[in-house]
N, C-alpha and C positions, 0 to 999 in steps of 0.2 A: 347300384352305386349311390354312397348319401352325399348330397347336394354339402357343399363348404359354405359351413358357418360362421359369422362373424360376432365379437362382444357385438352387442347393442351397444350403439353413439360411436361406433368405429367411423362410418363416412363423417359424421359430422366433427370427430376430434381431428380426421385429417386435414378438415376445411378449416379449423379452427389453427390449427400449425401451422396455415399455409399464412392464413391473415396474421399473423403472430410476426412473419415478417417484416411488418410496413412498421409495427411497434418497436423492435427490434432495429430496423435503421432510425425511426424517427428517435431514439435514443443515441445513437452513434452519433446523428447530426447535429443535434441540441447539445449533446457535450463535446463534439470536437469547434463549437462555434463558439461556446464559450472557453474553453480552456486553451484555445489559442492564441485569447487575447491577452492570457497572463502568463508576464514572465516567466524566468526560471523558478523553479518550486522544488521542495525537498518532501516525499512523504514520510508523515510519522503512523507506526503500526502497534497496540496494544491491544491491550483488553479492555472490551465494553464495561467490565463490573469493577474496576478500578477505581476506588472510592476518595474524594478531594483530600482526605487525611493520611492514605497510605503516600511513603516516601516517594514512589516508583512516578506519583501521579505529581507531585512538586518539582520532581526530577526532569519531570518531561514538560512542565512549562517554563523551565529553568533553558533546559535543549532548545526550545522552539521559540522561545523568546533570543538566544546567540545566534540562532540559524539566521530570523528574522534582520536582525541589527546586520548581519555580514550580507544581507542580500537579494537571500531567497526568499521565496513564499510557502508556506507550509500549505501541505493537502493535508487532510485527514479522513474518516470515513464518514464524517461528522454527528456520530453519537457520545454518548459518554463517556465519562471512565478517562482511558488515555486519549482520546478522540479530542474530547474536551479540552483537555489539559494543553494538548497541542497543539488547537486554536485558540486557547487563552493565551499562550504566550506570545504566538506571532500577535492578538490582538493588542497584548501592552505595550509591544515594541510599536505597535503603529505599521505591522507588515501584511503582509497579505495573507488572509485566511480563507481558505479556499475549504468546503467540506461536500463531501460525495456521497449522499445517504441512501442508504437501502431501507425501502419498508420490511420488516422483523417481526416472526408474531412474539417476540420477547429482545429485551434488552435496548432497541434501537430508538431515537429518537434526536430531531436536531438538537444541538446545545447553541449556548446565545451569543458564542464566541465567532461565527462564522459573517464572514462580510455579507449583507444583504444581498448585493450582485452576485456572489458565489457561493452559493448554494442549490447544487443540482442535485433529485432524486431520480435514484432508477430504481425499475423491475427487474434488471436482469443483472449480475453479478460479474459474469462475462465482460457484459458490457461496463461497468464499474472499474474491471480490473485495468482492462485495456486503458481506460484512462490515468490510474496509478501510473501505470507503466510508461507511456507515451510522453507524459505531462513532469514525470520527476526527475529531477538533477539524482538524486541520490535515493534508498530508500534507511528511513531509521527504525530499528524494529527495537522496542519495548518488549518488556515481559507480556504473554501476551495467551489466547489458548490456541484452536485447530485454527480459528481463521488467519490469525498471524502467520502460523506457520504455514498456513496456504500461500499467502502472500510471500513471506520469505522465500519458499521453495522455488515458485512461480519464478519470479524473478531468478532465482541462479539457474533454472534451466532454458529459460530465455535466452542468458547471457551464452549460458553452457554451449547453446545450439544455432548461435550468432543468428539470432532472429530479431534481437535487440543488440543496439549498441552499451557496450559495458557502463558499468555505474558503480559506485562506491554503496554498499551494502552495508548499513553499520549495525551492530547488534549491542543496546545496550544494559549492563547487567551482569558482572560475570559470575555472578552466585546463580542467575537463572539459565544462563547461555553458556558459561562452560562444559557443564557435564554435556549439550549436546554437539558443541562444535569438537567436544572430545572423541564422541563415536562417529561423528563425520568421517575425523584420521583418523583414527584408529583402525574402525570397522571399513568405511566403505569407500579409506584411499588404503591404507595400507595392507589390512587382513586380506579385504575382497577383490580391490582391485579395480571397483566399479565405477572410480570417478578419480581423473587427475589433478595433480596437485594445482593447477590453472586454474581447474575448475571452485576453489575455493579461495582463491587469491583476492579476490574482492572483497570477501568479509572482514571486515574488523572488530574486533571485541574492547570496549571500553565503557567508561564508568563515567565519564562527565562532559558535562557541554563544552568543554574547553578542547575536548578530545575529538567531539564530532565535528566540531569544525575544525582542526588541522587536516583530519580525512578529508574535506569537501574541498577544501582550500586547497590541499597538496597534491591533489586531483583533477583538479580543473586549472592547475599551473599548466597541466601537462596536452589536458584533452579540453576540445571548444564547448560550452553549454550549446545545446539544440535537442529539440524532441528527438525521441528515443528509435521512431520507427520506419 
């Protein structure tokens, strides 16, 4: 009978996951001890390679600069591109900019829009999201690529699976967010079958900061601001 073999470094990756732990909560603790001490906030979701002279990136400090003035405080993921854009604007209003950064071996970097005090990095993305989620009034999603749409998803199946309390979901852009809020209904409420009409009730599709704030506002006439979870 041959003896059972293991990769080489298997005992010591499992002692390595076990300690991976304490790093793991010590990141849950340090962002839920800060992001409890600020108010209501709205996250904003784009693309890191959104450059200060495309429209999409003026648009969104146009959004978060209105959000700002009505109230909220803007999260972002606090790198560039839409990131940026999003705490430039809550910064001209004089609101709260909050940003959540991930070290990236590309794209990622703080930008100089983010309040001194709020600015937390994590290792773990997990733990990043959770605090999107937990900490936002609302989420506003920019043209954006797979992490956007991580994040977009994330949250409507949150919502979906009442693990979170509902939130107003804005998607802005309708040249970039049509075609897919299309095959949403189309394919996988109508054709398939696979998701109810509820389940997409939250989204709203619009073009200007004037528009994301009657969402927010027309929203929160109805249901009280508090953490998500």
């Amino acid at each position: 009978m041959h003896s059972q073999t293991r990769p080489k470094g298997w005992n010591e990756n499992k002692t390595n996951d076990s300690w991976a732990i304490f790093k793991i909560v010590g990141e849950f603790v340090n962002g839920f001890e800060k992001m409890s001490q600020i108010g209501p906030c709205v996250s904003i979701f784009g693309s890191a390679r959104t450059k200060p002279e495309d429209p999409y990136y003026k648009l969104t400090v146009d959004v978060s600069q209105k959000i700002a003035e009505n109230g909220y405080g803007v999260i972002t993921g606090g790198g560039p591109g839409i990131m940026e854009a999003g705490n430039k604007g809550a910064h001209l209003a004089g609101g709260t900019s909050v940003g959540l950064n991930i070290e990236l071996p590309f794209e990622q970097h703080d930008n100089p829009y983010i309040d001194s005090d709020k600015s937390l990095d994590f290792d773990y993305f997990f733990v990043r999201k959770v605090m999107f989620v937990k900490y936002s009034q609302g989420f506003v999603v920019m043209p954006g690529g797979f992490g956007t749409l991580d994040e977009l998803f994330e949250a409507i199946t949150l919502i979906q699976t009442h693990k979170i309390q509902k939130f107003p979901i804005i998607l802005v852009g309708t040249e970039f967010w049509s075609g897919l809020l299309d095959w949403v209904k189309t394919t996988l409420l109508d054709k398939f079958g696979n998701i109810s009409a509820k389940d997409i009730a939250l989204i709203h599709l619009v073009d200007t900061p004037e528009e994301v704030i009657d969402v927010l506002n027309n929203f929160y006439e109805k249901y009280q601001l508090s953490p998500n979870f």
